[in-house]
C-alpha positions as CSV (number, residue, x, y, z in Angstrom):
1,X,0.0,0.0,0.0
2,X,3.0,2.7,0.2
3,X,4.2,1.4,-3.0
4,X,0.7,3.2,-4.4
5,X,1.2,6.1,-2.1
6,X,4.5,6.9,-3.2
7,X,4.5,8.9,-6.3
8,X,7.5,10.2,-8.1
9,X,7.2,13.3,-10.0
10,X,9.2,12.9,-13.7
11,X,10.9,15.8,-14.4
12,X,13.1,17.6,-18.2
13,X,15.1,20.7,-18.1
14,X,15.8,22.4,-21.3
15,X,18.1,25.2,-20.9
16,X,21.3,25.5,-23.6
17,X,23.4,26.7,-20.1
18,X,25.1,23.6,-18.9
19,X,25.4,25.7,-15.5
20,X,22.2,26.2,-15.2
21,X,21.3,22.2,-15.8
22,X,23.4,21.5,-14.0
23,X,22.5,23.6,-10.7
24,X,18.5,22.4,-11.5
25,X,20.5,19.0,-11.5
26,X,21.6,19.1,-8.0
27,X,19.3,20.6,-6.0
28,X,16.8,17.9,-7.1
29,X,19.4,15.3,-6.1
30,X,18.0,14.9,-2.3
31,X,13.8,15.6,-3.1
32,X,12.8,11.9,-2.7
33,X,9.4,12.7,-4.5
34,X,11.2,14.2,-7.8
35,X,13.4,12.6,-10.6
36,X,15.3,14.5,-13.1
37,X,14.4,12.4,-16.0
38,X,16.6,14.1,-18.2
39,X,17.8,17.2,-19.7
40,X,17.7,19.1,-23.0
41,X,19.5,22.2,-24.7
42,X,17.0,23.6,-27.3
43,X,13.5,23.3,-28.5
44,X,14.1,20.2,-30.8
45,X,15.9,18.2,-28.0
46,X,13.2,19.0,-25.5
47,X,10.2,17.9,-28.1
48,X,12.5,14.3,-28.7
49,X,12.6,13.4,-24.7
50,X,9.5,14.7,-23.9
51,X,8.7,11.7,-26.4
52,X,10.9,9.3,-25.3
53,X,10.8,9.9,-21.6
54,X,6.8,11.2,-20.9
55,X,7.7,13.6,-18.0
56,X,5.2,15.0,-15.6
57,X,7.0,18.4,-15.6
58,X,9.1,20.3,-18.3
59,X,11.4,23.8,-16.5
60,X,11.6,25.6,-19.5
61,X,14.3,28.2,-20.2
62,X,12.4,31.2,-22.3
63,X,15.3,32.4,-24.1
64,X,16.8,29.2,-25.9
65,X,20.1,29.9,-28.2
66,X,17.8,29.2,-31.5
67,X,15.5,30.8,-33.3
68,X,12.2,29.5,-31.4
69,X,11.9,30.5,-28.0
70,X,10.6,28.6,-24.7
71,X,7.2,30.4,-25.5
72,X,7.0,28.3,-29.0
73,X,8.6,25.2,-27.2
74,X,5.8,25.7,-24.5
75,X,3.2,25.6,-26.9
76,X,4.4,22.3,-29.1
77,X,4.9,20.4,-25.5
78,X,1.5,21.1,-24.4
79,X,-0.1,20.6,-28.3
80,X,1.8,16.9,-28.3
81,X,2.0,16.2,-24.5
82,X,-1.0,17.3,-23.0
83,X,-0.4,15.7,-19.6
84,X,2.7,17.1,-19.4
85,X,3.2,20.6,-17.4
86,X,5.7,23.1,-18.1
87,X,6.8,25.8,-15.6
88,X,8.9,28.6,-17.6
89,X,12.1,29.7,-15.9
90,X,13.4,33.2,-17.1
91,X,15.9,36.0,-15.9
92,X,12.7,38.2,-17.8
93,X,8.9,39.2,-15.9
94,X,8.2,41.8,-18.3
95,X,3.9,41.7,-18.2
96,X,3.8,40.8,-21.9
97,X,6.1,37.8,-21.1
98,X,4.4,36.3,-18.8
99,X,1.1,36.8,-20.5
100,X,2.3,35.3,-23.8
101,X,4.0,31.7,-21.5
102,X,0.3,31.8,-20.0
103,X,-1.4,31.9,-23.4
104,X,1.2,29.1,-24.4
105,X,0.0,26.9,-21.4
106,X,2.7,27.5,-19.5
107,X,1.2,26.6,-15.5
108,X,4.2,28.3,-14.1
109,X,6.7,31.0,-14.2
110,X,9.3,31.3,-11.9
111,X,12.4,33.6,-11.9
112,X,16.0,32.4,-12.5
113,X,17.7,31.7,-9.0
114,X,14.4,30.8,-6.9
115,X,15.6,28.7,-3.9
116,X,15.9,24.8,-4.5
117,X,13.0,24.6,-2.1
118,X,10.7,27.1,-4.0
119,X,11.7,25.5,-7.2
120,X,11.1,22.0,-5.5
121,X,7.3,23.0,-4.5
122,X,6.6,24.7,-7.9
123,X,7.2,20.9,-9.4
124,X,4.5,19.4,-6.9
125,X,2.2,22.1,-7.5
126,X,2.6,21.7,-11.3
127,X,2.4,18.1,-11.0
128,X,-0.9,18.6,-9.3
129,X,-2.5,21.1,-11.6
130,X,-1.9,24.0,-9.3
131,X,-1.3,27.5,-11.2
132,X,2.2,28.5,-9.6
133,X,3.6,32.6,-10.6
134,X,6.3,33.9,-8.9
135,X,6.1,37.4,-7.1
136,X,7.8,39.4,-9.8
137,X,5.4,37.7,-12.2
138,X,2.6,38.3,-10.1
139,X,3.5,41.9,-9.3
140,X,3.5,41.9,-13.2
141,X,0.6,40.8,-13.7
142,X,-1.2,43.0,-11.1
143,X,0.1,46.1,-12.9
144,X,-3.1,47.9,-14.1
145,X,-2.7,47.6,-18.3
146,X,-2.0,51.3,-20.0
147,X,-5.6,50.3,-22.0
148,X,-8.4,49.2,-19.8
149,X,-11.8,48.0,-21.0
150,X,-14.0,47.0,-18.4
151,X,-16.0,44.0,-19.7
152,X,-18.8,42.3,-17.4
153,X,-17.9,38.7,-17.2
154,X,-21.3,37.9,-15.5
155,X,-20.2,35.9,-13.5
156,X,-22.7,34.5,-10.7
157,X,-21.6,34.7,-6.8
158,X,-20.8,31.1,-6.9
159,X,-18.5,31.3,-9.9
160,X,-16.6,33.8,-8.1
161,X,-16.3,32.3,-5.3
162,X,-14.5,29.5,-6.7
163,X,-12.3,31.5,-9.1
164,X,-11.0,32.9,-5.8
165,X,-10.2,29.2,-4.9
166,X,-8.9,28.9,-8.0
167,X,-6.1,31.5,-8.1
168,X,-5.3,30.5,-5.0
169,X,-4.0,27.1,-7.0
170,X,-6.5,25.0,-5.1
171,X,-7.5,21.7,-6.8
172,X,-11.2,20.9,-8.2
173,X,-11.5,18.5,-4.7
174,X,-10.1,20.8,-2.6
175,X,-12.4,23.8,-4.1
176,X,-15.4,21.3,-3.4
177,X,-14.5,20.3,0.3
178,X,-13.9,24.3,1.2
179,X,-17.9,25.0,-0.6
180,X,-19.2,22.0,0.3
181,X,-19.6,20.7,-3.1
182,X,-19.3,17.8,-5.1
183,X,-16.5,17.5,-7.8
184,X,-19.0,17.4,-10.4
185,X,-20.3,20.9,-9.3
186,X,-17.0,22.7,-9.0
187,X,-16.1,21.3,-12.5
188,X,-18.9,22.5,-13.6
189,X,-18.2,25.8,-12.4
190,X,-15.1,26.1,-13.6
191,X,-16.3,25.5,-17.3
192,X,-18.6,28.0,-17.4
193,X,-16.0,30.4,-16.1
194,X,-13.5,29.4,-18.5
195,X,-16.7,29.7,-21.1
196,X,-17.5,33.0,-19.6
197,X,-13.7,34.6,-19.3
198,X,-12.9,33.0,-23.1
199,X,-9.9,31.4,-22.0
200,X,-8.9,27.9,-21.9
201,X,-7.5,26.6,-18.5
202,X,-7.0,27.7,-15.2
203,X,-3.7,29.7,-15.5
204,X,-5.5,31.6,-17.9
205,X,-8.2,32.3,-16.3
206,X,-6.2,33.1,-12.8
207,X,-4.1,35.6,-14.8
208,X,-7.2,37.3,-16.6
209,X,-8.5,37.4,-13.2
210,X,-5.9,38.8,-11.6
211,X,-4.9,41.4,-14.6
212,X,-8.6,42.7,-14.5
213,X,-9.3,42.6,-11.0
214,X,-12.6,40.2,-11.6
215,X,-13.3,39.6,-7.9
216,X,-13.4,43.3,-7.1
217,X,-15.4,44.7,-10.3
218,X,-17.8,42.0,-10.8
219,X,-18.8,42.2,-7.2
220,X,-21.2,44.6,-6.1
């Protein structure tokens, strides 16, 4: 019964910086719950092991020495390898960034030289479907846009309330325990708020959130 319990989380790097693979590299060494699977140094590489090795979690570099960037790399992995997550890593949190790894499906974005712990919870929170931005990407993202259009979402009460559970990176069960829901209901919900906020998965839908300060201007 452990053996079930345990679960070991694959994980690629692609970055064309041996340094930096190799740093990724060793501060996964002693996390008992990850496994660097292997590594990769440009887009091409990293599309031929995610292939050959299926992991759960890709750390993408955004600025690869070729012409296609980790955005384009981002959006082949998660075309191809849907179960497969990808959390960018970048020395960049320009707003635009960010917003253009999000639209790629991108769960995460994390600057270069977060701690090996932050980095380490960033993997599990990927692997569980869990949104994960780091504060300069958030504080980013919070910046009010030079051209605002207020749009009403119509969202209902409910729906807000758990698209404030879901920026928060809680899960579809943990969303339903905190409402006292079933599964089936929050899912629900969360389709019609992706339907509603014409986006296509959470991250999306957190950042749009976030950028257009949904929780404050749809409520009245």
């Amino acid at each position: 019964m452990d053996e079930t319990e345990k679960t070991t989380i694959r994980v690629l790097t692609v970055d064309d910086h041996e340094l930096i693979r190799r740093g990724i590299r060793f501060s996964l060494i002693p996390v008992d719950d990850v496994e660097l699977v292997g590594e990769a140094q440009d887009g091409e590489e990293a599309l031929q092991k995610c292939a050959a090795l299926q992991p759960d979690v890709v750390l993408m570099d955004m600025r690869l020495s070729e012409d296609r960037d980790g955005i384009e790399i981002t959006r082949k992995i998660r075309r191809q390898f849907p179960h497969t997550q990808v959390i960018i890593l970048s020395t960049f949190h320009d707003k635009a960034i960010v917003q253009g790894a999000v639209q790629a499906g991108a769960i995460g974005y994390l600057i270069k030289g977060v701690s090996g712990e932050e980095l380490t919870n960033a993997i599990r929170s990927a692997y569980a479907g869990k949104p994960i931005l780091g504060t300069e990407a958030l504080e980013d993202l919070v910046q009010p846009s030079v051209v605002f259009v207020q749009t009403d979402y119509k969202l209902t009460s409910r729906e807000q309330e758990v698209l404030s559970l879901l920026i928060n990176g809680k899960s579809n069960p943990d969303i339903a325990q905190q409402l006292h829901l079933s599964v089936a209901a929050v899912k629900y919900h969360v389709s019609n708020i992706l339907s509603k906020l014409n986006v296509t998965n959470r991250t999306e839908a957190a950042t749009l959130a976030i950028e257009k300060n949904l929780l404050t201007t749809t409520k009245k």
